[in-house]
PDB file of N, CA, C and O in Angstrom:
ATOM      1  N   UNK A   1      -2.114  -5.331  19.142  1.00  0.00           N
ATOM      2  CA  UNK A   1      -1.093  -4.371  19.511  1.00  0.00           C
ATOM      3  C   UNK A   1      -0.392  -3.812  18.285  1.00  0.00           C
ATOM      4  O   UNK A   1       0.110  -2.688  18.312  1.00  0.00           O
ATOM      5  N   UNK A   2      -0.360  -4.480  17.361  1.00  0.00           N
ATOM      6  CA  UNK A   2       0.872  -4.003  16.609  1.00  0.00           C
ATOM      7  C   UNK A   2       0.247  -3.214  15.563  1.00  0.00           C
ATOM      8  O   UNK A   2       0.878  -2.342  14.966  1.00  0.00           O
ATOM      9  N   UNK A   3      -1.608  -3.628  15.188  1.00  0.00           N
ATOM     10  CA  UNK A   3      -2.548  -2.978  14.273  1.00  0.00           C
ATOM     11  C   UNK A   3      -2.625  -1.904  14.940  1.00  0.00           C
ATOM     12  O   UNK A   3      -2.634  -0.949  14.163  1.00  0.00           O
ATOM     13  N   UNK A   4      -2.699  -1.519  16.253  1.00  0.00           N
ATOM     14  CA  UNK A   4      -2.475  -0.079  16.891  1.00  0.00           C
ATOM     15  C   UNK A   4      -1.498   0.933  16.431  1.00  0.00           C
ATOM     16  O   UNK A   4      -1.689   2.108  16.117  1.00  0.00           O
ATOM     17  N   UNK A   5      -0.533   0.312  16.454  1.00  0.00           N
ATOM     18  CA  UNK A   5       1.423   1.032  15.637  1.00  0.00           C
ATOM     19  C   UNK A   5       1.301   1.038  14.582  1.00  0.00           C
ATOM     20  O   UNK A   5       2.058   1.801  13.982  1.00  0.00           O
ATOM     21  N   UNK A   6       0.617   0.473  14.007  1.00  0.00           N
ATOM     22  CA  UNK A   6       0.376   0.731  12.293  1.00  0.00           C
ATOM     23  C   UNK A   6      -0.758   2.071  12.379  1.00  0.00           C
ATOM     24  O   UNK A   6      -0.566   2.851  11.446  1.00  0.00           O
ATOM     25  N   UNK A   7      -1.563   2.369  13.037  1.00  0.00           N
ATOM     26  CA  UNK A   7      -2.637   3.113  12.585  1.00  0.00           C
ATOM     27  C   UNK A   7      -1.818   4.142  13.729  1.00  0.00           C
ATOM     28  O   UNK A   7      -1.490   4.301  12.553  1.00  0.00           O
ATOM     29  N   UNK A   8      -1.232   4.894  14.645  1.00  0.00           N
ATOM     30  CA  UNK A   8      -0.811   5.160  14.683  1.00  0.00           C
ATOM     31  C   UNK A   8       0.614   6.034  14.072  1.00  0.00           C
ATOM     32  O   UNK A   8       0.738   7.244  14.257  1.00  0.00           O
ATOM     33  N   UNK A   9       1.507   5.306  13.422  1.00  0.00           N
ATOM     34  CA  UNK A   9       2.224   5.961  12.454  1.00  0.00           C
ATOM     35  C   UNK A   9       1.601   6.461  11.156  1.00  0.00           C
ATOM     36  O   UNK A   9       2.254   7.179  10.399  1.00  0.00           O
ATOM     37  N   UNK A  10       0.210   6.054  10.854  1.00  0.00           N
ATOM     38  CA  UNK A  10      -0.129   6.153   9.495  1.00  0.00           C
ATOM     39  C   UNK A  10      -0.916   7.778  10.271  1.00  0.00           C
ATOM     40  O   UNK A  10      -0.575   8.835   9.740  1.00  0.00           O
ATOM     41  N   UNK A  11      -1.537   7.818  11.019  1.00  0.00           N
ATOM     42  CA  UNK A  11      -2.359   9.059  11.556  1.00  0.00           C
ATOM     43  C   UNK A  11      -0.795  10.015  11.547  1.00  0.00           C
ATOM     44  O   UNK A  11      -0.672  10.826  10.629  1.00  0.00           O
ATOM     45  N   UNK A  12       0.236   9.900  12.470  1.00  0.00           N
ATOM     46  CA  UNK A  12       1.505  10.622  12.493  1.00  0.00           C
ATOM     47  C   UNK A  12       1.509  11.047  11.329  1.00  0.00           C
ATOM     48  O   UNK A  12       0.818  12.030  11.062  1.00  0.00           O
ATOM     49  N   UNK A  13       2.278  10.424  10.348  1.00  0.00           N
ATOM     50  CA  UNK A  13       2.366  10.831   9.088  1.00  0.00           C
ATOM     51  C   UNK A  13       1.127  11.721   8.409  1.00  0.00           C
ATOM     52  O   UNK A  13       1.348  12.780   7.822  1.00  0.00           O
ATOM     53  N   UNK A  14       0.216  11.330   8.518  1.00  0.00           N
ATOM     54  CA  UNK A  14      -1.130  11.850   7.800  1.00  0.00           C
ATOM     55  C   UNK A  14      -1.275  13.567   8.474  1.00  0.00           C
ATOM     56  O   UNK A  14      -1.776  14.463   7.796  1.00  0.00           O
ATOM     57  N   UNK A  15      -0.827  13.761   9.675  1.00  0.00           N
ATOM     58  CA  UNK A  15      -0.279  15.023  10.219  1.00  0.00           C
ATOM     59  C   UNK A  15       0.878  16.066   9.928  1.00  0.00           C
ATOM     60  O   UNK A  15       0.823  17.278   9.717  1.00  0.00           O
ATOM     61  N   UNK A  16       2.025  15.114   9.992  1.00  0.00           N
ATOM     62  CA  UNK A  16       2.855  15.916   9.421  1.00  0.00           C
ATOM     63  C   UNK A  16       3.000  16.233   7.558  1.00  0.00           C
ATOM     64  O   UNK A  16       3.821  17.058   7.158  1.00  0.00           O
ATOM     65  N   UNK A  17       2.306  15.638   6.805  1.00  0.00           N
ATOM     66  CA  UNK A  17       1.909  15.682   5.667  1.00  0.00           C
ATOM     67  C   UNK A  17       1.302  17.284   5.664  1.00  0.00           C
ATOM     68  O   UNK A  17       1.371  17.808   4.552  1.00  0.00           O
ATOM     69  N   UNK A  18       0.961  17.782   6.297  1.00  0.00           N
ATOM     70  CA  UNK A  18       0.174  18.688   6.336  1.00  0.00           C
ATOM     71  C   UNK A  18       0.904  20.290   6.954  1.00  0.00           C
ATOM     72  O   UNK A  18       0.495  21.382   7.348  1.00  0.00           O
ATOM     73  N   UNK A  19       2.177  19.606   6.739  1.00  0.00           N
ATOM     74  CA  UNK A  19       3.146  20.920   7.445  1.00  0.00           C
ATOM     75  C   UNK A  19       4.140  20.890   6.367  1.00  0.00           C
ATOM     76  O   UNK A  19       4.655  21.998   6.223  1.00  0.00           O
ATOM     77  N   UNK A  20       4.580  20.008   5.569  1.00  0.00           N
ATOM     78  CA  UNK A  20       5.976  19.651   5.510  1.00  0.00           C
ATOM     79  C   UNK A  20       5.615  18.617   4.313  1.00  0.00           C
ATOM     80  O   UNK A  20       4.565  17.977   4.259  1.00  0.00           O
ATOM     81  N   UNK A  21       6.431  18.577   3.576  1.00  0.00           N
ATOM     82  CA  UNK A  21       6.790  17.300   2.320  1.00  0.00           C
ATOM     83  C   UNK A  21       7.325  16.502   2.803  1.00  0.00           C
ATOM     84  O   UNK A  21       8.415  16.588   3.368  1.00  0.00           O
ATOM     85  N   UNK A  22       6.419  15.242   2.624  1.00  0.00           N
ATOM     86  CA  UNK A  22       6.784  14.010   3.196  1.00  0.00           C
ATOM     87  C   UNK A  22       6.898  12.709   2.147  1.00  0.00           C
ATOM     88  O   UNK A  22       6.128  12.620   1.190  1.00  0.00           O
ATOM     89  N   UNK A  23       7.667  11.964   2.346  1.00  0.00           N
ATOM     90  CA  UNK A  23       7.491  10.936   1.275  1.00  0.00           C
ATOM     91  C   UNK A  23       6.349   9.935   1.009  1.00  0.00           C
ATOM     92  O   UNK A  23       5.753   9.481   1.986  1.00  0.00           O
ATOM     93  N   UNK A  24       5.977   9.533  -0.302  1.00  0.00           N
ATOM     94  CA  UNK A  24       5.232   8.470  -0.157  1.00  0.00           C
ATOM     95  C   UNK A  24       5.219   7.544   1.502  1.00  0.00           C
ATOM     96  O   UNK A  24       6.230   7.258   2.144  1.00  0.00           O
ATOM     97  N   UNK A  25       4.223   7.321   1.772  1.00  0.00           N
ATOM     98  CA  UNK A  25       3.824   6.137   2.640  1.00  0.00           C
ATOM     99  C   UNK A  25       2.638   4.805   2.399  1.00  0.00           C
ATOM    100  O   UNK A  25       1.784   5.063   1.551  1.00  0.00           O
ATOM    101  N   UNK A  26       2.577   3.989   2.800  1.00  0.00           N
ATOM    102  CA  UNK A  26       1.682   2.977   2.765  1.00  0.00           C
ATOM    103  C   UNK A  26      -0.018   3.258   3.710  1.00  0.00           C
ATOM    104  O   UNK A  26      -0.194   2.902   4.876  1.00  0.00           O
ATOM    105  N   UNK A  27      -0.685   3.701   3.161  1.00  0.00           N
ATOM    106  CA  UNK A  27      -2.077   4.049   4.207  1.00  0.00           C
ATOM    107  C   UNK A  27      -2.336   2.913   5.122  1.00  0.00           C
ATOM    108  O   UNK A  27      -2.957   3.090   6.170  1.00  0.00           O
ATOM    109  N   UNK A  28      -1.709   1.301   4.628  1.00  0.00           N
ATOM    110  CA  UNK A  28      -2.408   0.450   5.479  1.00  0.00           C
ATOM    111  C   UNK A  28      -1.275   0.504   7.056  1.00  0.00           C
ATOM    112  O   UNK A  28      -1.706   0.551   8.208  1.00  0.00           O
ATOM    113  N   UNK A  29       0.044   0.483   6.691  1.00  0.00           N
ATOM    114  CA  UNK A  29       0.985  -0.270   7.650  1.00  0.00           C
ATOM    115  C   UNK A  29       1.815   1.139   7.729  1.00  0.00           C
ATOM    116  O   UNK A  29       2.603   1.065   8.672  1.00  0.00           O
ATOM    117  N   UNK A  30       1.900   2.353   7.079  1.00  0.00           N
ATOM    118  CA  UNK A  30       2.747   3.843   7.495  1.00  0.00           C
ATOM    119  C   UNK A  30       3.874   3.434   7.125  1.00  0.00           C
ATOM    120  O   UNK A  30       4.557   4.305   7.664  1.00  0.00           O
ATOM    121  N   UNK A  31       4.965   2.440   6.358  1.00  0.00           N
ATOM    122  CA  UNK A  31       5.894   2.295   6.121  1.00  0.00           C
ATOM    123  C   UNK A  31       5.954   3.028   5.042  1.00  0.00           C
ATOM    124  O   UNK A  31       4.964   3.300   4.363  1.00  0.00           O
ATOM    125  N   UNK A  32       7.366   3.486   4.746  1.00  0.00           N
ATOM    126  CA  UNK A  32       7.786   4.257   3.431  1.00  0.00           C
ATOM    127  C   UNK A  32       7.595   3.263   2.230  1.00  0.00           C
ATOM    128  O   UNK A  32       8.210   2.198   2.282  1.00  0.00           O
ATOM    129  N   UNK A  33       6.935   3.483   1.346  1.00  0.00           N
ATOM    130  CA  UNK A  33       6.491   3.052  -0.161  1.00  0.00           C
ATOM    131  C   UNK A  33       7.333   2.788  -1.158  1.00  0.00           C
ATOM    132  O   UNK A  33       7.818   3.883  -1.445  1.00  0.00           O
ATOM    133  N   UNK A  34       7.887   1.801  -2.003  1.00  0.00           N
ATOM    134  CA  UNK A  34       8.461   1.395  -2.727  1.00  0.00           C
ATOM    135  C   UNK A  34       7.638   1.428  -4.115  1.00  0.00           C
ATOM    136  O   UNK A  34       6.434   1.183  -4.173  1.00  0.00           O
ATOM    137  N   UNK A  35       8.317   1.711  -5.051  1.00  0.00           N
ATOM    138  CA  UNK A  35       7.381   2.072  -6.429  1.00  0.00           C
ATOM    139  C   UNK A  35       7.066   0.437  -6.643  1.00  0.00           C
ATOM    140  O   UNK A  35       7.980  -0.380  -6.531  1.00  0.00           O
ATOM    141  N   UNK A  36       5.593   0.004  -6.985  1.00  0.00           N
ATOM    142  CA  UNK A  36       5.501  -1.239  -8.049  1.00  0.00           C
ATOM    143  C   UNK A  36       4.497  -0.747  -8.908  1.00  0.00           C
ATOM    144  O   UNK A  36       3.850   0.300  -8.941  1.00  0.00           O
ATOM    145  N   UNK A  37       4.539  -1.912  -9.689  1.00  0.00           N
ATOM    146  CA  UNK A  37       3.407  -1.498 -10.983  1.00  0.00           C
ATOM    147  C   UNK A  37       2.443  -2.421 -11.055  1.00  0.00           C
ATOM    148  O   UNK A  37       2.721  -3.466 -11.642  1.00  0.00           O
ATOM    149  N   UNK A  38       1.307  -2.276 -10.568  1.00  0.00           N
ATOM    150  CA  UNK A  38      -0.377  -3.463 -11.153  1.00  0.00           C
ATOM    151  C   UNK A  38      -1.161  -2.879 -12.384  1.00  0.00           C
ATOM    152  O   UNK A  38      -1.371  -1.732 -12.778  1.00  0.00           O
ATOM    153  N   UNK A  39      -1.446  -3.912 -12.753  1.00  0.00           N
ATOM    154  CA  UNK A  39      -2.499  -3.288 -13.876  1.00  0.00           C
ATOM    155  C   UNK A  39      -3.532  -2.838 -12.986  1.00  0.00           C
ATOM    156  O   UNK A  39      -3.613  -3.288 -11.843  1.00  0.00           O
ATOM    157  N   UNK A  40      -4.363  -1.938 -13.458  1.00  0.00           N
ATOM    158  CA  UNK A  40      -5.974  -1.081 -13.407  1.00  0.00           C
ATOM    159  C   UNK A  40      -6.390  -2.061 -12.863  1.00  0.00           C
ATOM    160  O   UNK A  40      -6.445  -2.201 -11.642  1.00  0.00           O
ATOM    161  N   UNK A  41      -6.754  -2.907 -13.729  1.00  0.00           N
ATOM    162  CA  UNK A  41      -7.765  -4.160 -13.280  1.00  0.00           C
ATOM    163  C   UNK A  41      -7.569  -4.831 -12.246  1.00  0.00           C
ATOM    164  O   UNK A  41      -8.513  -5.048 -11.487  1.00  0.00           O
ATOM    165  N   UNK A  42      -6.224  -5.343 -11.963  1.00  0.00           N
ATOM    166  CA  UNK A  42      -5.675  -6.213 -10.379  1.00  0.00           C
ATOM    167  C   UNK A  42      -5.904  -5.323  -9.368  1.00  0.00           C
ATOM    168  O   UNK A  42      -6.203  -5.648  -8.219  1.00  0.00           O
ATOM    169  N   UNK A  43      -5.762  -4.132  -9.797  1.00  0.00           N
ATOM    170  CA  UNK A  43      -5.779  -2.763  -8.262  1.00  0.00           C
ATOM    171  C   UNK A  43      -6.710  -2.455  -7.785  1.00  0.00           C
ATOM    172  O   UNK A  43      -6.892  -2.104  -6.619  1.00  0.00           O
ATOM    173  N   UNK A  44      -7.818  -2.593  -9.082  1.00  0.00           N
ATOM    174  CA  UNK A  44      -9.606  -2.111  -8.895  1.00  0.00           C
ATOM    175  C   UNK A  44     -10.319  -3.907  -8.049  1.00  0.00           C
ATOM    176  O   UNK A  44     -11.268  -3.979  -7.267  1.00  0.00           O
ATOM    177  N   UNK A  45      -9.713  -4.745  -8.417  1.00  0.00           N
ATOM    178  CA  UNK A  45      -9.998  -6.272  -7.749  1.00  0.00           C
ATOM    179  C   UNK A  45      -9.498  -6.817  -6.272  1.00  0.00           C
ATOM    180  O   UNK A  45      -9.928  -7.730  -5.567  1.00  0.00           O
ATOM    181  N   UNK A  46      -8.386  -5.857  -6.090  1.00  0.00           N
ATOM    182  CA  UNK A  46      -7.676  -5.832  -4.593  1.00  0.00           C
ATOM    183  C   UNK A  46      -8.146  -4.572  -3.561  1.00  0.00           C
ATOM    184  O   UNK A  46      -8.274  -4.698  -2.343  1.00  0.00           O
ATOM    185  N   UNK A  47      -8.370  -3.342  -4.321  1.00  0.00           N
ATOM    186  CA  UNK A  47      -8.913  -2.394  -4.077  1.00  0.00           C
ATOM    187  C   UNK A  47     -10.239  -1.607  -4.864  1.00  0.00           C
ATOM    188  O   UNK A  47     -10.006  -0.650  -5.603  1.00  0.00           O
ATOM    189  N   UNK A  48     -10.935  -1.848  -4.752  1.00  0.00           N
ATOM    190  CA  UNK A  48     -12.761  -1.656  -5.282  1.00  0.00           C
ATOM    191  C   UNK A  48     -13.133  -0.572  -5.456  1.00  0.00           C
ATOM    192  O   UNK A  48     -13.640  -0.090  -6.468  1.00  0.00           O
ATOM    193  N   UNK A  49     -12.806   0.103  -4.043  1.00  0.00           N
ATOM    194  CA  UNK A  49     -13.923   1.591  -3.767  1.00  0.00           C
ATOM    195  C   UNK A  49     -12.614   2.151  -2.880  1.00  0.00           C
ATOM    196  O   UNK A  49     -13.063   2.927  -2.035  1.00  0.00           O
ATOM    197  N   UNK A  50     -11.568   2.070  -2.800  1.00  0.00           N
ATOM    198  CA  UNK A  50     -10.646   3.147  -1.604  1.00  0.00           C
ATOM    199  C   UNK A  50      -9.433   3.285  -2.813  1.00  0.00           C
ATOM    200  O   UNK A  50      -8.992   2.469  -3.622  1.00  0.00           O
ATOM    201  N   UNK A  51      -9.108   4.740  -2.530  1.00  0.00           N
ATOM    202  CA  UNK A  51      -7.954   5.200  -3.510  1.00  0.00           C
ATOM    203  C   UNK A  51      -6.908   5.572  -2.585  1.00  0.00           C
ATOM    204  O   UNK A  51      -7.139   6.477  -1.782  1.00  0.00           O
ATOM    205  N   UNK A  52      -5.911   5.055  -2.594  1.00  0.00           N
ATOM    206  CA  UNK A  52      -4.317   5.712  -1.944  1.00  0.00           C
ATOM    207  C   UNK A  52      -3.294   4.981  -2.390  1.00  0.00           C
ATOM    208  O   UNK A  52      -3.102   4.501  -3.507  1.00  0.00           O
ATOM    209  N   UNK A  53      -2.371   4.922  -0.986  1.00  0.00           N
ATOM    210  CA  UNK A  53      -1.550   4.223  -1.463  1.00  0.00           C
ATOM    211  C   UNK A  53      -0.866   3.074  -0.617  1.00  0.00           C
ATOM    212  O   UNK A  53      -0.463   3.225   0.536  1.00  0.00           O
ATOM    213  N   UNK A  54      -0.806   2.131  -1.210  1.00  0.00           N
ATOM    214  CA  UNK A  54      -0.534   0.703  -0.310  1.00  0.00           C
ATOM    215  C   UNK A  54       1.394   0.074  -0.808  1.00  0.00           C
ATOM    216  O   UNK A  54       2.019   0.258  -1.853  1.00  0.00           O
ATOM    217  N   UNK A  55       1.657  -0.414   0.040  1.00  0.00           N
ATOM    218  CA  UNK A  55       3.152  -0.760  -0.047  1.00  0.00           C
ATOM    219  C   UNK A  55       3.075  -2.152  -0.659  1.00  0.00           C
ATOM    220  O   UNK A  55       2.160  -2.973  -0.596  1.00  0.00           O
ATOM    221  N   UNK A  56       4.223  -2.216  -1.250  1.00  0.00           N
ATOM    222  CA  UNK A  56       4.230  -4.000  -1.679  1.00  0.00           C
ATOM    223  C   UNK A  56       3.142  -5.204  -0.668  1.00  0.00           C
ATOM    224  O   UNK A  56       2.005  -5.643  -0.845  1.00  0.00           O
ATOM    225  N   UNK A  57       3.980  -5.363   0.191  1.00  0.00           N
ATOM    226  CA  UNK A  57       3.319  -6.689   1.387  1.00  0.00           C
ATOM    227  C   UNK A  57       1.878  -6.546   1.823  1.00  0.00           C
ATOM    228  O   UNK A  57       1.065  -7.457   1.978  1.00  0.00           O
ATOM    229  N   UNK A  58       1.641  -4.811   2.053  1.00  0.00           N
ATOM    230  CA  UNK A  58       0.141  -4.383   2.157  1.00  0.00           C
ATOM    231  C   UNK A  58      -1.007  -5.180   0.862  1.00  0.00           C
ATOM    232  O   UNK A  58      -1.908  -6.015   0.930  1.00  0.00           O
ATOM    233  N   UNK A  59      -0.365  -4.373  -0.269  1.00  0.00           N
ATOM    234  CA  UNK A  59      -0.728  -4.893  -1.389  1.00  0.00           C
ATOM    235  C   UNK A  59      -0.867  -6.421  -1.431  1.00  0.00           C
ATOM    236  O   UNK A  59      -1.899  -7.091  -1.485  1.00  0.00           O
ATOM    237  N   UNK A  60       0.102  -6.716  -1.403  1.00  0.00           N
ATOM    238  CA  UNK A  60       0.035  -8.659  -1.610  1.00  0.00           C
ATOM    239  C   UNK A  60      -0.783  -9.214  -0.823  1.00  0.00           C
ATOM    240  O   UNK A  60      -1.470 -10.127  -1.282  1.00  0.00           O
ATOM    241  N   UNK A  61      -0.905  -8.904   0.283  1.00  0.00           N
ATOM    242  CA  UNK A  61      -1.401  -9.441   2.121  1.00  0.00           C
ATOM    243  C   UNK A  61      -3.284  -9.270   1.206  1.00  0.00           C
ATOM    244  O   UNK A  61      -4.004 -10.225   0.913  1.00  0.00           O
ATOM    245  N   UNK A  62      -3.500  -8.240   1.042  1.00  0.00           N
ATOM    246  CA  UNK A  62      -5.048  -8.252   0.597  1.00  0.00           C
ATOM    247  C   UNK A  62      -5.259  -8.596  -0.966  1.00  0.00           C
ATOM    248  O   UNK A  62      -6.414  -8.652  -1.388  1.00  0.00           O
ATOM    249  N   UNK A  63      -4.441  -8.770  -1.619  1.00  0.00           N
ATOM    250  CA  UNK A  63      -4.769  -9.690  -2.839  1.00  0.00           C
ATOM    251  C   UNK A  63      -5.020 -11.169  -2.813  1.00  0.00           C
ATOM    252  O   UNK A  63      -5.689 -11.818  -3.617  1.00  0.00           O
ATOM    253  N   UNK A  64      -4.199 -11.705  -1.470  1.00  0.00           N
ATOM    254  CA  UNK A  64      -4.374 -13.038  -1.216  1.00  0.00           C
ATOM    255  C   UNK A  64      -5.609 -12.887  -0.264  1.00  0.00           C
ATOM    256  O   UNK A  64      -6.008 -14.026  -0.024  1.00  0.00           O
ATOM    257  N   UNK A  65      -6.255 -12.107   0.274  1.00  0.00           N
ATOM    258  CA  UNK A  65      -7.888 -12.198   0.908  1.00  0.00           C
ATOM    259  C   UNK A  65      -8.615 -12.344   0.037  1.00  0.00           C
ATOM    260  O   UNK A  65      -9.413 -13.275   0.154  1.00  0.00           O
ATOM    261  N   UNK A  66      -8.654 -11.703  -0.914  1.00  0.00           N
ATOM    262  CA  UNK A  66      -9.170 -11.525  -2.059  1.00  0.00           C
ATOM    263  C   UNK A  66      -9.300 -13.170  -3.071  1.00  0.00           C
ATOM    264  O   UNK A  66     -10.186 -13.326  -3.910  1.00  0.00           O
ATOM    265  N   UNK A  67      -8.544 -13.932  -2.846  1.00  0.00           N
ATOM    266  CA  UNK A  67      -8.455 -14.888  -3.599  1.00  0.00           C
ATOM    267  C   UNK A  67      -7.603 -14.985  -4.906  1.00  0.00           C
ATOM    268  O   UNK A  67      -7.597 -15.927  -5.698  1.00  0.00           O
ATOM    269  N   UNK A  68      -6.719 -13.553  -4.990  1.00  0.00           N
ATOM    270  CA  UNK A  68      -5.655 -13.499  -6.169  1.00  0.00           C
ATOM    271  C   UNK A  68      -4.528 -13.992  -5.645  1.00  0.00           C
ATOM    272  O   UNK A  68      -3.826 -13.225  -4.985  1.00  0.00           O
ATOM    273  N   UNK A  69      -4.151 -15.269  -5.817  1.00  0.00           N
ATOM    274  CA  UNK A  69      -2.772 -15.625  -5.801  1.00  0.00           C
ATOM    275  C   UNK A  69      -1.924 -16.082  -7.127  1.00  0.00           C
ATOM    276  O   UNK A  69      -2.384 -16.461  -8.204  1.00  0.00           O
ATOM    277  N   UNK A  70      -0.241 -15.907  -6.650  1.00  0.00           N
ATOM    278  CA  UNK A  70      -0.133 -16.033  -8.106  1.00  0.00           C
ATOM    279  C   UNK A  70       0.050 -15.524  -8.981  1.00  0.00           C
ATOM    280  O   UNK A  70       0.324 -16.122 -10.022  1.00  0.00           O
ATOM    281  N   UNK A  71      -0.041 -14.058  -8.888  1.00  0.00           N
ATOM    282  CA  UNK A  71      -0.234 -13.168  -9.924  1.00  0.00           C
ATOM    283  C   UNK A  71       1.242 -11.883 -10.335  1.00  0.00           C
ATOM    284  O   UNK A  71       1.364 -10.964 -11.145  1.00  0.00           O
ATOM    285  N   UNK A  72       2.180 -12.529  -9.199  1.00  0.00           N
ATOM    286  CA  UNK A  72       3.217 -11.838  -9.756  1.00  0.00           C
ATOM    287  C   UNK A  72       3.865 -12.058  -9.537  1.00  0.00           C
ATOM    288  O   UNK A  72       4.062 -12.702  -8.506  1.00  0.00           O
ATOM    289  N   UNK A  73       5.251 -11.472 -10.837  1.00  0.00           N
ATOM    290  CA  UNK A  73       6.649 -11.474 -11.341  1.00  0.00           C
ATOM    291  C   UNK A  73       7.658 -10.945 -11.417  1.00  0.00           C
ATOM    292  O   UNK A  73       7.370  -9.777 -11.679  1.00  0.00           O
ATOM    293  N   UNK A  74       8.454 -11.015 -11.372  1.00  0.00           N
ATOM    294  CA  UNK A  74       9.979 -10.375 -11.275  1.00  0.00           C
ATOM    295  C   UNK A  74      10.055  -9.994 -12.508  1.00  0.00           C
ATOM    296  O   UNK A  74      10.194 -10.917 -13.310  1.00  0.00           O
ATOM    297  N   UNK A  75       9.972  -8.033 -13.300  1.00  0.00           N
ATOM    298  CA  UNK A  75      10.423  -8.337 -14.594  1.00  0.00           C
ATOM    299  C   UNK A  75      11.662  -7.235 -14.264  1.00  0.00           C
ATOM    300  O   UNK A  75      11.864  -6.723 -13.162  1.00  0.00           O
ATOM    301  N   UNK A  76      12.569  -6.961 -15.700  1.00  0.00           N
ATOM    302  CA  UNK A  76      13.434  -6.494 -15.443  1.00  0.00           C
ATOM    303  C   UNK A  76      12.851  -4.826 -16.291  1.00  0.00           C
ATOM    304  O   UNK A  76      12.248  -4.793 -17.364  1.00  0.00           O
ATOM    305  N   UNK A  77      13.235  -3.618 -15.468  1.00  0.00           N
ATOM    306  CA  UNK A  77      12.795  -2.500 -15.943  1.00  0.00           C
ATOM    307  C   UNK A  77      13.828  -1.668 -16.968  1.00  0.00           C
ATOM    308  O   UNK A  77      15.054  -1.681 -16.863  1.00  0.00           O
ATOM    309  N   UNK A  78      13.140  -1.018 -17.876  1.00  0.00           N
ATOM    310  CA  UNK A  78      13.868  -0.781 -18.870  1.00  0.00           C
ATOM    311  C   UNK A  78      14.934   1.189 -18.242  1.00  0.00           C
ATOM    312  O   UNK A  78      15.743   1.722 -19.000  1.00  0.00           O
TER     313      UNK A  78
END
């Protein structure tokens, strides 16, 4: 049920994108996107062959399928 409401809002959005300026979103879960930073290499190892854009928890949720745990930190931005 709830993978339905996710693909759902992400199709919504993916529509009105197409009328109107819309903010970043997450392709997996349609939530509004928070800036983080991965290296190339962690992004190309969590994500292989699909280019967009994924939200923090999206991100984390398939790095730990992946077998990357562990791999991140709180730094402070300049």
């Amino acid at each position: 049920m709830i993978e339905w409401f996710y693909w759902l809002r992400v199709r919504a959005k993916r529509i009105v994108m197409r009328f109107m300026a819309l903010e970043s979103y997450c392709g997996c879960c349609g939530r509004k996107n928070h800036d983080f930073v991965v290296s190339d290499e962690l992004w190309l190892k969590v994500m292989p062959a699909i280019r967009g854009v994924l939200c923090y928890d999206c991100f984390s949720e398939k790095a730990s399928r992946v077998g990357l745990l562990g791999v991140w930190r709180l730094v402070e931005l300049d």
